[in-house]
C-alpha positions as CSV (number, residue, x, y, z in Angstrom):
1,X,-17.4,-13.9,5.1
2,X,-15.2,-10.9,6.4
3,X,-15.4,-8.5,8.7
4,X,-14.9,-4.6,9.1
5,X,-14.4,-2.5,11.9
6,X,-16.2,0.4,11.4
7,X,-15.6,3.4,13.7
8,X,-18.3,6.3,15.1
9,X,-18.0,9.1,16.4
10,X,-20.3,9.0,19.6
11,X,-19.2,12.9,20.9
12,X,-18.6,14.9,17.9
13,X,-17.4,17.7,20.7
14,X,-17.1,20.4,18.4
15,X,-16.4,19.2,15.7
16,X,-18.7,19.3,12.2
17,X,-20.4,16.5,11.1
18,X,-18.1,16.2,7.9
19,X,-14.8,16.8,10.4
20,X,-16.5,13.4,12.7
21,X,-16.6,11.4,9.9
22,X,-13.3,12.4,8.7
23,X,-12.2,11.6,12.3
24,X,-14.1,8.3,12.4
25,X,-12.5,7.1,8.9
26,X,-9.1,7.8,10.6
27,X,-9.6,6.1,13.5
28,X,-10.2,2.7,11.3
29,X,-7.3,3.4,10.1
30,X,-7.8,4.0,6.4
31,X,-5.1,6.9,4.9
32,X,-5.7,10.2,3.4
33,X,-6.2,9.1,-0.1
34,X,-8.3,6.1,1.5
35,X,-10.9,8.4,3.3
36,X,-11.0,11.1,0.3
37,X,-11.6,8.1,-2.5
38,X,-14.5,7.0,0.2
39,X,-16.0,10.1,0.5
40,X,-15.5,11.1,-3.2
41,X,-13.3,14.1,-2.6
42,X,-10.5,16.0,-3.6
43,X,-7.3,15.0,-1.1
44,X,-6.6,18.6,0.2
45,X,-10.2,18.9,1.2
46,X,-9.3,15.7,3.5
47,X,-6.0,17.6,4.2
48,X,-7.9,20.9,5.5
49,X,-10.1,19.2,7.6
50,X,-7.9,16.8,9.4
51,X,-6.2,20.0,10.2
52,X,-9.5,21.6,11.5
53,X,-9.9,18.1,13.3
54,X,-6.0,18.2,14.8
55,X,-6.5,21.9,15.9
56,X,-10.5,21.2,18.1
57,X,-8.8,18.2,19.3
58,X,-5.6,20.2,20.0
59,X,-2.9,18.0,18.3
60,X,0.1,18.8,17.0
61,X,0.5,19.4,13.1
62,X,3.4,16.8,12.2
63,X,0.9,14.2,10.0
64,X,2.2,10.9,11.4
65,X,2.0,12.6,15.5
66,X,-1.0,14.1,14.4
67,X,-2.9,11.3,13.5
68,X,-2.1,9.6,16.3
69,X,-2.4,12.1,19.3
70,X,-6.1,12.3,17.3
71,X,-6.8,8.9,17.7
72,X,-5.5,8.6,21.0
73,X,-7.8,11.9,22.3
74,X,-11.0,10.7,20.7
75,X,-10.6,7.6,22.7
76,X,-9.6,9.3,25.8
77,X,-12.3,11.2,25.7
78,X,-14.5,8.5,25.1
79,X,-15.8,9.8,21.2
80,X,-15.4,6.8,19.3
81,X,-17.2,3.5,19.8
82,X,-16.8,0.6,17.3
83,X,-18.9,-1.9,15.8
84,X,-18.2,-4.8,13.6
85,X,-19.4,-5.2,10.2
86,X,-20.3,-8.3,8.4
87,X,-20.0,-8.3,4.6
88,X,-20.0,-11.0,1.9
């Protein structure tokens, strides 16, 4: 049996509901081309919206920084919860 850690946003704070579940895939740590193959899009969609997610969240625009000053603020501000999956 494994396990995943799945992520949710809790506060979406501004942010759209396709923008909080961007955020939430990030936050479990899955990449770019990770969260766009799981939510069947094109990778600059994911792209534009992490940067609408970086600018409500007010983080700067370097990707690597980005990502995490992102993570770091959801969880500051007390946005993301997680739970624990059980799959097969």
């Amino acid at each position: 049996m494994t396990h995943r850690i799945k992520a949710i946003l809790v506060d979406k704070d501004g942010l759209t509901q396709r923008e909080a579940q961007i955020a939430a895939l990030l936050c479990e740590g899955l990449s770019n081309k990770a969260i766009a193959r799981r939510l069947a899009v094109k990778l600059c969609t994911v792209h534009k919206h992490l940067e609408h997610v970086y600018a409500k969240l007010e983080c700067q625009q370097h990707e690597f920084d980005s990502r995490c000053a992102a993570i770091a603020t959801l969880f500051r501000r007390g946005m993301v919860s997680f739970t624990c999956d059980e799959g097969a």
